[in-house]
N, CA, C and O atoms as a Tinker XYZ file with bonds, in Angstrom:
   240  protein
     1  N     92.204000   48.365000   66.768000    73     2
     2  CA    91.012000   48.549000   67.559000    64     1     3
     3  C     90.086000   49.514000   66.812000    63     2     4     5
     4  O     90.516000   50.547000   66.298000    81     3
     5  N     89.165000   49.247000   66.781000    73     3     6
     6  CA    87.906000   50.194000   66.187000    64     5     7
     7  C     87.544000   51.123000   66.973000    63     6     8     9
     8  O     87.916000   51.150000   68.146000    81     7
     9  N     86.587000   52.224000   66.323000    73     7    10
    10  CA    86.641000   53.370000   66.945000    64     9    11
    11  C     85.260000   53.442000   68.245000    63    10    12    13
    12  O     85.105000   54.283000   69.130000    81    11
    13  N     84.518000   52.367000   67.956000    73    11    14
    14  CA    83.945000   51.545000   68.746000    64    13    15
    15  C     84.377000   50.717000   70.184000    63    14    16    17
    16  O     84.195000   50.976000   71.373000    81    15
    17  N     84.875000   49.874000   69.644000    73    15    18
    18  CA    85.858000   49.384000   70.704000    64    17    19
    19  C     86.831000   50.390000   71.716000    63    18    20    21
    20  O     86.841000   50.322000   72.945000    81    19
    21  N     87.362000   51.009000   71.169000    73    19    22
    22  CA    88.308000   52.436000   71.254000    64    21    23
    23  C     87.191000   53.444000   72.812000    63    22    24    25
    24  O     87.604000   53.906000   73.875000    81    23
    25  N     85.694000   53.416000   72.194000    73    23    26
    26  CA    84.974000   54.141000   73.011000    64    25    27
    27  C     84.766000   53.795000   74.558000    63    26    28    29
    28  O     84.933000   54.458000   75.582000    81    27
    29  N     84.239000   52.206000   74.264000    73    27    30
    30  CA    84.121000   51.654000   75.018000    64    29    31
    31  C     84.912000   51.368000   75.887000    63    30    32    33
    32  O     84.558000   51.322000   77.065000    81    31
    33  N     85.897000   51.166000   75.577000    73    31    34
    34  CA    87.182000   51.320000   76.820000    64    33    35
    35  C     87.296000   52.403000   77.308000    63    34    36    37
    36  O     87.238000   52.468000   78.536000    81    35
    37  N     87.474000   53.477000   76.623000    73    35    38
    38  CA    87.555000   54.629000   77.726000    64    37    39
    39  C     86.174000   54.918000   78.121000    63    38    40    41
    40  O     86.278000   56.079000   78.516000    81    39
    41  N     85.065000   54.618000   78.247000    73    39    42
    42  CA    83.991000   54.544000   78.536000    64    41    43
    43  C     84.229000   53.467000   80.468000    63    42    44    45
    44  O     83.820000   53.789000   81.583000    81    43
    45  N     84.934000   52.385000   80.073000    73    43    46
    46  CA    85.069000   51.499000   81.511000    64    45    47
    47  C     86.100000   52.549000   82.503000    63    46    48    49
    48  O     85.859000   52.985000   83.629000    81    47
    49  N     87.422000   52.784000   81.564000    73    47    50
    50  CA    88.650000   53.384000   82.174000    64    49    51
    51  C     88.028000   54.458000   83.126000    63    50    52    53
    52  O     88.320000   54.592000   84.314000    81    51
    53  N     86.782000   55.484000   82.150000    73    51    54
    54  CA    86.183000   57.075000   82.946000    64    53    55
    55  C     85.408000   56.225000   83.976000    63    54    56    57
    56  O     85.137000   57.175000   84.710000    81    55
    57  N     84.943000   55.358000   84.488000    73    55    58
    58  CA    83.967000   54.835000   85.168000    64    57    59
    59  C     84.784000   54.542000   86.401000    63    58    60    61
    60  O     84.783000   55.145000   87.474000    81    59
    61  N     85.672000   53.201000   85.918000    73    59    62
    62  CA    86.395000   53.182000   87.056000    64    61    63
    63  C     87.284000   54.644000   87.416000    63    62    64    65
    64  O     87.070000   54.863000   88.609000    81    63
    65  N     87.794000   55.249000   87.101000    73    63    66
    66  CA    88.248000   56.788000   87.700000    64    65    67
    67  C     87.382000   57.160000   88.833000    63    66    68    69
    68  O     87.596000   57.250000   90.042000    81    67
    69  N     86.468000   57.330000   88.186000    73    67    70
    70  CA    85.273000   58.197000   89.083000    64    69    71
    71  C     84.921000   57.725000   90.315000    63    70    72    73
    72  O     84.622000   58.353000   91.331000    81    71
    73  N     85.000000   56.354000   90.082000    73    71    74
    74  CA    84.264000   55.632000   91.211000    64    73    75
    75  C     85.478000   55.031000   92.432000    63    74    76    77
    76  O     85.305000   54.861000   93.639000    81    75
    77  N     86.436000   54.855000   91.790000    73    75    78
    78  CA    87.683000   54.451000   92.465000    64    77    79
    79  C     88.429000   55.440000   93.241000    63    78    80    81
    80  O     88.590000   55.444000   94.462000    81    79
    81  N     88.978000   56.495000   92.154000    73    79    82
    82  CA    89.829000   57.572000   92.333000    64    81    83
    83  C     89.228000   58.879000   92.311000    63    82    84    85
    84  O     90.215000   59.608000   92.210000    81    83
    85  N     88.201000   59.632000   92.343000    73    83    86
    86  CA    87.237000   60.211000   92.602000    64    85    87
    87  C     87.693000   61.080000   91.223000    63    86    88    89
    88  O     87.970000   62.213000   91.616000    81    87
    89  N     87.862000   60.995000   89.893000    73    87    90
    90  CA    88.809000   62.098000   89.696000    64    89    91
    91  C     87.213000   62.112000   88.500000    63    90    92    93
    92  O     86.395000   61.276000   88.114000    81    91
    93  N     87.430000   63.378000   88.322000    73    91    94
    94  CA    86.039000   63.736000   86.928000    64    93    95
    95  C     86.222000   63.455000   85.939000    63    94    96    97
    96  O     85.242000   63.674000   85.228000    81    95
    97  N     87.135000   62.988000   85.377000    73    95    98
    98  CA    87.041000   63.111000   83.693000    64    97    99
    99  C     88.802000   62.581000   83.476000    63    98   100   101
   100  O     89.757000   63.113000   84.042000    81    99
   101  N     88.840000   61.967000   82.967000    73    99   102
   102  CA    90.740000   61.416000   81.660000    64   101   103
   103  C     90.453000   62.669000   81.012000    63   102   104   105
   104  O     91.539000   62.913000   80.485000    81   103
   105  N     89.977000   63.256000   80.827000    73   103   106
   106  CA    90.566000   63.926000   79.365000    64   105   107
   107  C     91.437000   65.567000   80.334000    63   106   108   109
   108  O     91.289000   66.210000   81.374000    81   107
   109  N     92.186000   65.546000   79.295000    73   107   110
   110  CA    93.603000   66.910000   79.806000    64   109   111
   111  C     93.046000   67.824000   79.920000    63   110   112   113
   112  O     92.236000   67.903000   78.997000    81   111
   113  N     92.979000   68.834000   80.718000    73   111   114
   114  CA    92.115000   70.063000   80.615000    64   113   115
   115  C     93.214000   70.871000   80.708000    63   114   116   117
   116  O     92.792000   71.887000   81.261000    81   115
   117  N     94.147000   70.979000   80.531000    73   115   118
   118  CA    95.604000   72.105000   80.587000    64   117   119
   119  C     95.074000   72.587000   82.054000    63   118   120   121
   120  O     94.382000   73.602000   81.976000    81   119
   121  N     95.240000   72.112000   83.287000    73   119   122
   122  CA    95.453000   72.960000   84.337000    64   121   123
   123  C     95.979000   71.982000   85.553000    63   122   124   125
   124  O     95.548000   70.862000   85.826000    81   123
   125  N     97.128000   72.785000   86.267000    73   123   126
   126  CA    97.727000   71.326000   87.123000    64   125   127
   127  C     96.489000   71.438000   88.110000    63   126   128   129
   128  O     96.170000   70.365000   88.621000    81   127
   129  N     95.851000   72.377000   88.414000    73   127   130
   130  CA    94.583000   71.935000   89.395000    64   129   131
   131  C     93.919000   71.236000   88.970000    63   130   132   133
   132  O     93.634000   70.545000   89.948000    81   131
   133  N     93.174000   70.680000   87.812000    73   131   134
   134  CA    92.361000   69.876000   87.219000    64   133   135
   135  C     92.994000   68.385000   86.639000    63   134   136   137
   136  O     92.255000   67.404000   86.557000    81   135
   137  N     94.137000   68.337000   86.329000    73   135   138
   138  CA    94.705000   67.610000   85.826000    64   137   139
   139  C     95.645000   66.807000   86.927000    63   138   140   141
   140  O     95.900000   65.761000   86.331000    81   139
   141  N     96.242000   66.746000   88.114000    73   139   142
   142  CA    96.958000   66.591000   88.930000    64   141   143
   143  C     96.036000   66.324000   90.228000    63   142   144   145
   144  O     95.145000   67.084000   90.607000    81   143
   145  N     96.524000   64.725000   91.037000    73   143   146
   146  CA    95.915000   64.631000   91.746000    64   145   147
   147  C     96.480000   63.652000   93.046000    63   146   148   149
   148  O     97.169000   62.707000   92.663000    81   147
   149  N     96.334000   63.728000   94.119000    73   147   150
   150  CA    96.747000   62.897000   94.851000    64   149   151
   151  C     95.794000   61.882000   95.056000    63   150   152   153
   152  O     94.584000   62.016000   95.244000    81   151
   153  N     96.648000   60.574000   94.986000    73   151   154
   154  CA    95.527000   59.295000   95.334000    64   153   155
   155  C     96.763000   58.460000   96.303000    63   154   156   157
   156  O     97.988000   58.350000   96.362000    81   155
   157  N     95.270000   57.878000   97.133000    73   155   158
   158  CA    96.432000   56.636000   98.165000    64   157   159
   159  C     96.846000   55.522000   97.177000    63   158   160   161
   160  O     96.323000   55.477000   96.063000    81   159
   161  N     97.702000   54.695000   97.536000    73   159   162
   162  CA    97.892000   53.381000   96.763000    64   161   163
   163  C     96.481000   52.571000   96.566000    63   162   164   165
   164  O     95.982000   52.248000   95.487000    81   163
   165  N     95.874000   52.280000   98.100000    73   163   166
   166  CA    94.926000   51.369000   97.829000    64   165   167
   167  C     93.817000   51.857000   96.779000    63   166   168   169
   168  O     93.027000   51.098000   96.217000    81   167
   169  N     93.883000   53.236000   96.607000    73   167   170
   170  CA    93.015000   53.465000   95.675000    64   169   171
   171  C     93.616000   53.332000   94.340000    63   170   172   173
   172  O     92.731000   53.087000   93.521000    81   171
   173  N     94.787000   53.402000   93.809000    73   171   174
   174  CA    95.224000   52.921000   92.442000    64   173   175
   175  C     95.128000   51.686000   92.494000    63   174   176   177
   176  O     94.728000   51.294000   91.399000    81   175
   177  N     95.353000   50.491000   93.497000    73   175   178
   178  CA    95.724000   48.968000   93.152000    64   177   179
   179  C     93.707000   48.524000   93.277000    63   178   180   181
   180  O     93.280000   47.382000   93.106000    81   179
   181  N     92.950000   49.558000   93.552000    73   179   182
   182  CA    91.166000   48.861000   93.826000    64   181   183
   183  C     91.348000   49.387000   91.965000    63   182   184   185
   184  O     91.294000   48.576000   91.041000    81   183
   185  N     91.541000   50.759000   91.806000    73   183   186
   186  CA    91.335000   50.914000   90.123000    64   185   187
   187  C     91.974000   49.880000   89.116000    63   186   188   189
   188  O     91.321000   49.207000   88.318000    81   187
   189  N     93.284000   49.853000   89.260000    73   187   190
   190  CA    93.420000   48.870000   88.566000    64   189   191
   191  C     93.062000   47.392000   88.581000    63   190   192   193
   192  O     92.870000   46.717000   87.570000    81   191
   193  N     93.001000   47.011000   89.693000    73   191   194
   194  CA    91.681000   45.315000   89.597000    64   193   195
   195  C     90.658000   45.460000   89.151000    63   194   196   197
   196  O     90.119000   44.439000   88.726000    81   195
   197  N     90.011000   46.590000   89.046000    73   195   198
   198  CA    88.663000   46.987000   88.722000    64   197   199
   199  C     89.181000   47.147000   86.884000    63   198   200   201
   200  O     88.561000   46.508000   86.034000    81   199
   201  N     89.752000   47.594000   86.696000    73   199   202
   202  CA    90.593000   47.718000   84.899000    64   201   203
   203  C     91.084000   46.313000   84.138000    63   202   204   205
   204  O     91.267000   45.946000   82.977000    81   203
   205  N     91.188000   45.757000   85.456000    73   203   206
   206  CA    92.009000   44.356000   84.767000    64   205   207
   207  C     90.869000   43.471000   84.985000    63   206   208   209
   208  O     90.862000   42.568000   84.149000    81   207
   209  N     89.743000   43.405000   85.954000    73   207   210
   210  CA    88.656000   42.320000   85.986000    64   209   211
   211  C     87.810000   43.034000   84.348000    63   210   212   213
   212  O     87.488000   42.149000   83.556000    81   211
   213  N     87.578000   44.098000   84.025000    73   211   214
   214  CA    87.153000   44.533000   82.968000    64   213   215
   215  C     87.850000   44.061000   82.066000    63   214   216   217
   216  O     87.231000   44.158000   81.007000    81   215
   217  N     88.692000   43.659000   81.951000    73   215   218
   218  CA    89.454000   43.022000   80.453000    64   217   219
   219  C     88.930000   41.874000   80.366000    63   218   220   221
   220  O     88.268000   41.382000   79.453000    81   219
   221  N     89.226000   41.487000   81.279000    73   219   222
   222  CA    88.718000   39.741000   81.383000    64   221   223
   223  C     87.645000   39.191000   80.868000    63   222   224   225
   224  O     87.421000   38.338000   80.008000    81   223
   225  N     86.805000   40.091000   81.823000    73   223   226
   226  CA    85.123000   39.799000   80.953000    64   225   227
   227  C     85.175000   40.422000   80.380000    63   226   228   229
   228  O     84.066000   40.935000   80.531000    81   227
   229  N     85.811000   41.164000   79.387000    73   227   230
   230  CA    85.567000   41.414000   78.131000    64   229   231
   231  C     86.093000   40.403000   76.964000    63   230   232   233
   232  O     85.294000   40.380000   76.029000    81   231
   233  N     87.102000   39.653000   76.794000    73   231   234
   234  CA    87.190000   38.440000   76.280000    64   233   235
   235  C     86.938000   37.354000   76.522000    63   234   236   237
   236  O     87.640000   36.526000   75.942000    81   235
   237  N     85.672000   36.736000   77.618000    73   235   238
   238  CA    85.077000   35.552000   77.923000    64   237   239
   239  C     83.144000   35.890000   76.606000    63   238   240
   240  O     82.265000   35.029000   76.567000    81   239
């Protein structure tokens, strides 16, 4: 994967986070308050359809 390609995905991944799982940012910030989070299921199984319809149209 290019470092391009590479961006752009975590570019969809931070999007859906935010919008799904309310969370600010993927990247590690060393703190279990910042880094650690409770989510319901329905909100991991809406993120991940939202992760996996993004793949899709990305190879059509």
């Amino acid at each position: 994967m290019t470092k391009r390609q590479q961006e752009k995905l975590d570019a969809i991944f931070t999007r859906v986070a935010q919008e799904e799982l309310q969370v600010e940012t993927l990247e590690q910030r060393w703190s279990d308050n910042l880094d650690f989070y409770d989510i319901p299921v329905w909100g991991i199984k809406n993120a991940l359809e939202r992760a996996y319809e993004a793949g899709r149209n990305s190879v059509k």
